[in-house]
Wavefront OBJ file of the C-alpha trace (Angstrom):
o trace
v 77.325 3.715 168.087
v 80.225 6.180 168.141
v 78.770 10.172 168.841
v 79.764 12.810 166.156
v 81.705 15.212 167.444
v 80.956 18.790 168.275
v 83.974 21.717 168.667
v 83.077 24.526 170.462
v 85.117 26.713 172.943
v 83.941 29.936 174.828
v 86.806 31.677 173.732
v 85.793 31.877 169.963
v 83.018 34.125 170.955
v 85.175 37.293 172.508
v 86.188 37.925 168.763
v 83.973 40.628 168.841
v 83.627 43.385 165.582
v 81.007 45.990 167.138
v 77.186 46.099 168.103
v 75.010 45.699 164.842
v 77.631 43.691 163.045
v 76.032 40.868 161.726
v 79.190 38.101 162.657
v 78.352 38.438 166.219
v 79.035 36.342 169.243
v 75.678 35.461 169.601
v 75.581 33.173 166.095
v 77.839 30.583 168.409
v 75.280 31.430 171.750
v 72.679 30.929 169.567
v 73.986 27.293 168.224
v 74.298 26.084 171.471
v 71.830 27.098 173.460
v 69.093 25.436 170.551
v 71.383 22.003 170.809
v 71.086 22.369 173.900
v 67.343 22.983 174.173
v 66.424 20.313 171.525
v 68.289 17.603 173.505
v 70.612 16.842 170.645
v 73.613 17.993 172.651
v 73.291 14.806 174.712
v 74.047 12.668 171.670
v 77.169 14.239 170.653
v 80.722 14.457 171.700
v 81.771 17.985 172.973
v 85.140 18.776 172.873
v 86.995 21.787 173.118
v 89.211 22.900 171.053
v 93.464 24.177 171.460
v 94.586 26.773 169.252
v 96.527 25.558 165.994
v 100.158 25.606 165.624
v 101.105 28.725 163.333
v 103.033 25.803 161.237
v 99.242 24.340 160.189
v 98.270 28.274 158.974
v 101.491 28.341 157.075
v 100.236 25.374 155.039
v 97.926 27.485 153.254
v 99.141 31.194 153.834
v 102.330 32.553 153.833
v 104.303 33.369 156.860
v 104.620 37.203 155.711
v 100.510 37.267 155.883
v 100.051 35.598 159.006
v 103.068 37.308 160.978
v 101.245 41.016 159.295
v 97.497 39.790 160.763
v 99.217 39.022 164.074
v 100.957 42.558 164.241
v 97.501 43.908 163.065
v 95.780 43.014 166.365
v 95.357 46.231 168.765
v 95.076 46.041 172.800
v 92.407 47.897 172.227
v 89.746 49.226 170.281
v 89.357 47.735 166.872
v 91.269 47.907 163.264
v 89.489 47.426 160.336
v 90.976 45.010 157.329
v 89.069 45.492 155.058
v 85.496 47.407 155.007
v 83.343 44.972 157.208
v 86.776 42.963 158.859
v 87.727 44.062 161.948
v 90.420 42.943 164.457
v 89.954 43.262 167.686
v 92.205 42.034 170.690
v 90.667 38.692 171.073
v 91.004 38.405 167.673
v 93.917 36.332 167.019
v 92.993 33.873 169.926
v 89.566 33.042 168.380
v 90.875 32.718 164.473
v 93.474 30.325 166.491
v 91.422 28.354 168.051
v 88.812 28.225 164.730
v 91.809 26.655 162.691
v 92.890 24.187 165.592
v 89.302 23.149 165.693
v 89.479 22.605 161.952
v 92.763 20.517 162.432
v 91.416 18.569 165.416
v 88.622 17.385 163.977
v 89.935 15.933 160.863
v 93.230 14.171 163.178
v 89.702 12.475 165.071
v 87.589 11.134 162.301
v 90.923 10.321 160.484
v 91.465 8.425 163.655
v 87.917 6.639 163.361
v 87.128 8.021 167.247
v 84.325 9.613 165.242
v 83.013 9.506 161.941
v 81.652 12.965 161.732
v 82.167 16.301 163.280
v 81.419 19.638 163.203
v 83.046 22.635 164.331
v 80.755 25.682 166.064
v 83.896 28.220 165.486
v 84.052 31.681 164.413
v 86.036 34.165 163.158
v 84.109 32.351 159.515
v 87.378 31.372 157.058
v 86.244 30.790 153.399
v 87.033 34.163 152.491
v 90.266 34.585 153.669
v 92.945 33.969 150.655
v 96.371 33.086 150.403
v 97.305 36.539 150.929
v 94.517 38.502 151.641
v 92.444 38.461 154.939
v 88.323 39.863 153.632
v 84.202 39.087 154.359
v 84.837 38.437 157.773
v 87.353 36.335 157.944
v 91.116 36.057 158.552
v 92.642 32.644 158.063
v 91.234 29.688 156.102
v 90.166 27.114 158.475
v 88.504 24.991 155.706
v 91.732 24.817 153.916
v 94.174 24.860 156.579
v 91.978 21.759 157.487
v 92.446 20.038 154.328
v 96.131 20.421 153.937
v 96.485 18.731 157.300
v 94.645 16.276 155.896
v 96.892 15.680 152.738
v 100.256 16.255 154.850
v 99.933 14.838 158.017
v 97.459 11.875 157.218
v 98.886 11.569 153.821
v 95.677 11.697 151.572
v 95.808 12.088 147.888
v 92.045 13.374 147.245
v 89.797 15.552 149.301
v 86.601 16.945 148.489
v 85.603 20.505 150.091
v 81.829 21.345 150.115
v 80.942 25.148 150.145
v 77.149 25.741 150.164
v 77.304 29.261 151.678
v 75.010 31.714 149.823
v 78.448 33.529 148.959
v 81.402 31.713 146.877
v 84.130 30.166 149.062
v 86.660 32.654 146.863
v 89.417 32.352 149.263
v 88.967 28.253 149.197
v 89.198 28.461 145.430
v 91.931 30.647 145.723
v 93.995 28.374 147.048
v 93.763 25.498 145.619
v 92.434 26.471 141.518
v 96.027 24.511 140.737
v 95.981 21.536 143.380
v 93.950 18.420 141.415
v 94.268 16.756 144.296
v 91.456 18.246 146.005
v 87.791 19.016 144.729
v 86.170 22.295 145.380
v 82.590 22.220 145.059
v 80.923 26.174 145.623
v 77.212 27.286 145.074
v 76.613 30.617 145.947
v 74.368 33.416 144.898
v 75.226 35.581 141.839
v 76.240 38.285 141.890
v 76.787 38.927 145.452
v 79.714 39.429 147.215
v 82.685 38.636 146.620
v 82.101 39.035 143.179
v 85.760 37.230 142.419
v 86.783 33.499 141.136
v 83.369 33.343 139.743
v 84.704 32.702 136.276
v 87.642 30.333 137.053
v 87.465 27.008 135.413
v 89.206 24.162 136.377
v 88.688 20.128 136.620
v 88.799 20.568 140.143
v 86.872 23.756 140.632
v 82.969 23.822 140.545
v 81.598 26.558 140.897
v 77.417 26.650 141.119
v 76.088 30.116 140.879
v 72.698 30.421 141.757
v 69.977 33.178 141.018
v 68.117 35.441 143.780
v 64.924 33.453 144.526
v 66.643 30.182 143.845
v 64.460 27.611 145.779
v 65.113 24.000 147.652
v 63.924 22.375 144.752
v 66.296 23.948 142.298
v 69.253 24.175 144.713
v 68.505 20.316 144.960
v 68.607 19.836 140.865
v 71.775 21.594 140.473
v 73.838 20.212 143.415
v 72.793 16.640 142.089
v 73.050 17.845 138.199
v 76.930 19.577 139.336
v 78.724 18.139 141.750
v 77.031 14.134 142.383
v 79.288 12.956 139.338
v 82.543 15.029 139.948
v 82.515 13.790 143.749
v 82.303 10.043 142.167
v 84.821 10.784 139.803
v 87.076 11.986 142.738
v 86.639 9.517 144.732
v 87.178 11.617 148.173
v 89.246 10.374 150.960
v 87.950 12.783 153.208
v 84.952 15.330 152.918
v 85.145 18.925 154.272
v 82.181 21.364 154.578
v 81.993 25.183 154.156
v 79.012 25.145 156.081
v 77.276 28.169 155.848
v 73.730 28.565 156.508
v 73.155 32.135 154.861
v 71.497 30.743 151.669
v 68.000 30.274 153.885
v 65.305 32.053 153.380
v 65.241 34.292 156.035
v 68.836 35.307 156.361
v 69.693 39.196 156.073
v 72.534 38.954 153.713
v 71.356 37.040 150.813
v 68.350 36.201 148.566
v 68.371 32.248 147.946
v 65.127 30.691 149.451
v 66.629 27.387 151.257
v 64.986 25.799 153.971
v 66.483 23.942 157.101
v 65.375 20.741 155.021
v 67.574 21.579 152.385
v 70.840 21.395 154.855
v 69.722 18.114 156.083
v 69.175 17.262 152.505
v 72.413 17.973 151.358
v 74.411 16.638 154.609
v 72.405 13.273 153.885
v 73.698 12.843 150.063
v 77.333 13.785 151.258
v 77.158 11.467 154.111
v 76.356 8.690 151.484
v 79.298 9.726 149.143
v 81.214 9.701 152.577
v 80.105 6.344 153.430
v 81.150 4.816 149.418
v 84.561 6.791 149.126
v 85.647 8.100 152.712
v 84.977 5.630 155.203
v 82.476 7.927 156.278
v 84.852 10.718 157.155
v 83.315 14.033 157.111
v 84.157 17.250 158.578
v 82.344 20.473 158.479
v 83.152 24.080 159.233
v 80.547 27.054 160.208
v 80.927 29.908 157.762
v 77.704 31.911 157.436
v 74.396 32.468 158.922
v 73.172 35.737 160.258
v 69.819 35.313 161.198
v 70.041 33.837 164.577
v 66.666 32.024 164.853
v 67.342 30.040 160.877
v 70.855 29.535 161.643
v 70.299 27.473 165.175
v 67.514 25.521 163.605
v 69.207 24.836 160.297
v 72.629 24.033 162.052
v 70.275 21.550 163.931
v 68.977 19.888 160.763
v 72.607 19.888 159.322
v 73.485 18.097 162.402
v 70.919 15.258 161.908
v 72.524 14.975 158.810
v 75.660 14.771 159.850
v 74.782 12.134 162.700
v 73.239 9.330 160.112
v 69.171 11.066 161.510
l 1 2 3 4 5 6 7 8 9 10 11 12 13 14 15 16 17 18 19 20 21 22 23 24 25 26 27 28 29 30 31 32 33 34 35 36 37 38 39 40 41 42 43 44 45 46 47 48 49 50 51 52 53 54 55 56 57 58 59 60 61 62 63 64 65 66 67 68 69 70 71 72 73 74 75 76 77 78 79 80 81 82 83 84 85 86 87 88 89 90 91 92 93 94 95 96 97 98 99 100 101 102 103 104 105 106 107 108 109 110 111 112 113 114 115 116 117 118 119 120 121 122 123 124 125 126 127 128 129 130 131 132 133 134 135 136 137 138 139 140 141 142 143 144 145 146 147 148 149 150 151 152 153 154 155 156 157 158 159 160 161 162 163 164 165 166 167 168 169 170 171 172 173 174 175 176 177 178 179 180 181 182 183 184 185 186 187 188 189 190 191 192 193 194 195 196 197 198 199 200 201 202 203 204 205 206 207 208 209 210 211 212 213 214 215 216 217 218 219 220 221 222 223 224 225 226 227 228 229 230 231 232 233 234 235 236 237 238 239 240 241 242 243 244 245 246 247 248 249 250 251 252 253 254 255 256 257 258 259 260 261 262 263 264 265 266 267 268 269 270 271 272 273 274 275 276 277 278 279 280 281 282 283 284 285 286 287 288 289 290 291 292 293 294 295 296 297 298 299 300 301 302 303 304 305 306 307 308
């Protein structure tokens, strides 16, 4: 049976924005070392990452932002971007390599060398908007990944997945007037970003979700939401925002999911996968700050990922 595939590269964890900040280099040390420890690293293709081409960024943010972010970055010592964004001067590399990653991995399951894959990248990306770089992250790998999708591999509908406990507001950003791809968000409300909650479009689904939500009613409203629009969509390729901040125990949010609940989900996209895509997901790390939930609930998203 053909491995998923696993990104990862050393370089993505230099991007570093202080001690005590809770995007730290150790979420990525963290992922690894428990894949590693719980054998599953054996079973899965590990492959490292180039930086993207700036003409891939420029698919989903303008030259003017991504030539100001570049200027931005300081030989030393850090610049802030906005009030919890900071660049540093590894910066740029690691945001690089996070959308190559992104871009990579949907040129191999497009391919069929792999049916799945994941990407273990940071700086995060669903924040970023067209213009405007915020909550930790610069450039949009999620989307930078789907418009390779749609330009280089020529595909009409894409679905993208966003089940961090904050809204994807960059991803709907960007594409609130593209039909041609789906944008499915739950998220805690209100929490940060406290934007695009209220726009409505065919294409744009936005879930928002109590403090104290549990499993079970994350489960009933993913199913009740977004089962039908994804078979309406019919989705040549799925993309995940895969962020792992909605679990119980993570610092920045108050939704009460479980690792189950990230195998659960992974599981019912992998069958819409298998009906409309061939099977072809890809999915992105966004969030996920406490270290111990976040390895153990990537692990359970993997199993998902990997058919377990």
């Amino acid at each position: 049976m053909t491995k998923s595939a696993l990104f990862y590269h050393e370089d993505c964890t230099l991007h570093d924005m202080g001690e005590g900040h809770p995007e730290s280099p150790m979420r990525l040390r963290f992922i690894m070392d428990h894949l590693k420890q719980t054998g599953m690293l054996d079973d899965l293709d590990l492959i490292q990452p180039e930086e993207a081409q700036k003409l891939h960024l420029l698919a989903a943010h303008p030259a003017t932002y991504v030539d100001q972010i570049s200027m931005l970055v300081p030989a030393k010592g850090r610049v802030m971007v906005d009030p919890d964004t900071m660049l540093m001067a590894h910066s740029l590399r690691a945001a690089y390599l996070a959308c190559g990653a992104a871009v990579q991995a949907v040129d191999l399951v497009m391919s069929g060398q792999s049916p799945t894959a994941f990407c273990a990248t940071r700086p995060p990306g669903h924040h970023a908007e067209r213009n405007k770089s915020m909550g930790f992250c610069f450039f949009n790998n999620i989307a930078v990944a789907a418009y390779h999708a749609m330009n280089f591999h020529n595909l009409k509908r894409v679905a993208i997945i966003d089940f961090d406990v904050h809204q994807g507001n960059g991803t709907v950003d960007i594409f609130q007037d593209d039909p041609r791809v789906l944008v499915c968000s739950s998220f805690e409300h209100p929490l940060f970003p406290y934007s695009h909650v209220s726009v409505q479009r065919d294409t744009i689904i936005n879930t928002p979700l109590d403090a104290h939500t549990s499993g079970t009613q994350f489960r009933r409203r993913v199913e009740a939401e977004w089962l039908h629009r994804l078979q309406n969509h019919k989705p040549q390729l799925i993309l995940i925002s895969a962020g792992f901040d909605a679990h119980k125990d993570d610092p920045l949010g108050h939704i009460e999911l479980e690792e189950r609940d990230y195998r659960w989900i992974t599981r019912m996209l992998r069958d819409v996968a298998r009906i409309y895509s061939n099977g072809r997901m890809v999915s992105i790390l966004e969030g996920g700050y406490n270290l111990q939930a976040l390895s153990r609930s990537v692990e359970y998203h993997m199993e998902g990922l990997m058919g377990y």
